[in-house]
Each structure stands twice: as structure tokens, then as C-alpha cells.
N, C-alpha and C positions, 0 to 999 in steps of 0.2 A: 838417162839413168832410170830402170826400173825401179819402183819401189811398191809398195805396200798398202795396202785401201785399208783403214779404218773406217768403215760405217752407220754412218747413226740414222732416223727417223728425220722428224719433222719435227721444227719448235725446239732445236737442241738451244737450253739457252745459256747464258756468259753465266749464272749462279752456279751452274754445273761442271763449267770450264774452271771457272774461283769463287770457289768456295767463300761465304762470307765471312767464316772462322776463321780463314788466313789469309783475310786480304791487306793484316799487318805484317805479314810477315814479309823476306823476302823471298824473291821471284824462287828461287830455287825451292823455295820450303812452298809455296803457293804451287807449283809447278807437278810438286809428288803426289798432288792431292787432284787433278785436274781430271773430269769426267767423273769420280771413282764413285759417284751417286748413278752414274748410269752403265760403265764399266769398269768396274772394281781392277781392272788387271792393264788399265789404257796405260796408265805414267810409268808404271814400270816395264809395259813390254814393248812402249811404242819407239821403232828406232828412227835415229837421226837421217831423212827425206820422207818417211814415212808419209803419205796422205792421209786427211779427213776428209770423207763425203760426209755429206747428207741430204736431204730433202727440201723444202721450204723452211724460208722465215730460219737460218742457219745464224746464231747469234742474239735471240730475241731477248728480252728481260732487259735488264739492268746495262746501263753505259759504262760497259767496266773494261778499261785499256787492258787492263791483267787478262784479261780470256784471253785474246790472243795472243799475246807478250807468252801467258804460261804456255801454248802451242807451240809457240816461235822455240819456247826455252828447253822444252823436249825434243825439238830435232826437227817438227813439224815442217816440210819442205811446200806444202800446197794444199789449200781449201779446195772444195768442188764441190755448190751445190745445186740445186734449182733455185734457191732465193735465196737471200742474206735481209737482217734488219741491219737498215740504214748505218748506224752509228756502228755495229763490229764491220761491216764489212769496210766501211774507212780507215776504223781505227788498223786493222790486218794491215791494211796495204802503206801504212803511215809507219807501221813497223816492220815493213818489206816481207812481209807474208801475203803471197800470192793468193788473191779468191777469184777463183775460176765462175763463171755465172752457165752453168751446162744443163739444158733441158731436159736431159739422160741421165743425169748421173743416179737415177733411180735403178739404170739399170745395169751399173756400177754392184760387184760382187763385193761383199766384206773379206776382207782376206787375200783379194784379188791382187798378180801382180801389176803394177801398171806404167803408162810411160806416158809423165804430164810435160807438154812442151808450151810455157808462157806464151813464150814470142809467138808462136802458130795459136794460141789457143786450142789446142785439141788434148784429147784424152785418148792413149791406143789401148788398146784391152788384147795384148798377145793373144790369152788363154780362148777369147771371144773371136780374136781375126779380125776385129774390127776398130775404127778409131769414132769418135765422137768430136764432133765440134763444139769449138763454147762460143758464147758472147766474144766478141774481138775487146781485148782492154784497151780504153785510149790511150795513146800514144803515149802521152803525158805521165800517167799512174806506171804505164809497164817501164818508162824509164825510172821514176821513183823505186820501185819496187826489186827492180834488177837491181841500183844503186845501191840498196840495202837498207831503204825505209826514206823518210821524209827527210829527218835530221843529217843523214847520210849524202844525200840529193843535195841540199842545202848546201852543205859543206863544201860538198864538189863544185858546184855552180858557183858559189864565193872565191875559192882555190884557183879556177878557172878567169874570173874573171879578173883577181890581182894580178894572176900572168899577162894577162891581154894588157892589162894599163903598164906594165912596166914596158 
């Protein structure tokens, strides 16, 4: 499926993703507010599979599950950066939002259409003719994350395994 590059720099961090003013609220109301300290027009124009790029260190600041939860809650189909901090880029993949780890994605166009493939790790850029490679996900995370997050995984692996003892 084609979709869509949203763009950001380096050091994008979770205070910008959720906002601290509504991080009582729910995801939905937290969700409308999400980047709008770095693009004022991200929650309302970003559509459902749509991509976030960015640069290094993609998630820094604060350990806040909501930054990617409000991605995920906007339609957000795949991260792509050069680096991730630690804690979003697990929390992402623990709520089945795909973070690609791509050397390139710098040179990755905002606006660009593009065509992210998990299972291959790669990124094709039509408008460029070319594709980009990422980091391969382990084995493990890319069946979490296909599953539909951790909780998801979980469930299935349990469901699965009542069948086998009957």
C-alpha cells in the first residue's frame, strides 16, 4: 500500500507527540493535539497508514506510552527513523506500531509517497526509483507487531495454546 511521509528532524520527542496538558485526557482528545507544537496541521491532516520519518534519537524525553498510542490513534501505519530512544521505540512496537530503524530515512522526502514493507524491512520511494533497506526486525517483535501489539500476541499465544491441550 502506498502512503504518505510525514517528516520531522532529529530529537522529535513524546512531550510533542502528548502533550503534558492532556495527558488526562482520553487518547482521542490527547490524539488531536499530537506534534501541533512542531506541526500545527499533523492531527488533523495525517491520514490513516500514513508514515512518520525522522532522524535520530525519534522518541527522546519523557517515557510516555501515549506518544505512540496517539500515532497509532491517528491512523499512523509505520515509524522510519535513523535512531529511536530506547523506551518509545519498544513502547511503538508493544502497541503494534511498526519502527523501522533505516540509515536513509534522511533521505526520505516529506510528503513523499511511499511503499513500507515490515516483513522485508525496506522502504521504496516510487517518486526516487529506488528502495531503501532497514535494520531487519527480529523475528520475535515483527510477529508481535503484525499481531497487533503485545497484549494482542499474548492473547493469541494463550488461545493457541488452550487448543493444543484440548
Amino acid at each position: 500500500m502506498t502512503t504518505r511521509v510525514w517528516k520531522f528532524g532529529d530529537n522529535l520527542d513524546t512531550d510533542a507527540m502528548a502533550p503534558g496538558q492532556y495527558m488526562k485526557s482520553p487518547i482521542e482528545e490527547l490524539a488531536r493535539h499530537c506534534l501541533e507544537s512542531v506541526r500545527p496541521e499533523f492531527a488533523a491532516a495525517v491520514r490513516a497508514g500514513d508514515v512518520v520519518v525522522a532522524g535520530k534519537n525519534l522518541g527522546a524525553g519523557s517515557s510516555r506510552e501515549q506518544a505512540p498510542q496517539a500515532l497509532k490513534a491517528l491512523g499512523v501505519s509505520a515509524l522510519v527513523a535513523v535512531s529511536y530512544a530506547g523506551l518509545f521505540y519498544r513502547n511503538a512496537l508493544n502497541l503494534g506500531l511498526a519502527a523501522l530503524v533505516c540509515a536513509e530515512a534522511g533521505s526520505i522526502v516529506d510528503g513523499e509517497p511511499v511503499v513500507v514493507d515490515i516483513r522485508a524491512g525496506s522502504i521504496s520511494l516510487p517518486a526516487q526509483g529506488r528502495t531503501l533497506a532497514c535494520e531487519p526486525m527480529p523475528g520475535f517483535l515483527l510477529e508481535m507487531v503484525m499481531a497487533g501489539g503485545l497484549l494482542a500476541h499474548l492473547q493469541q499465544r494463550l488461545a493457541a495454546q488452550g487448543k493444543e491441550r484440548r
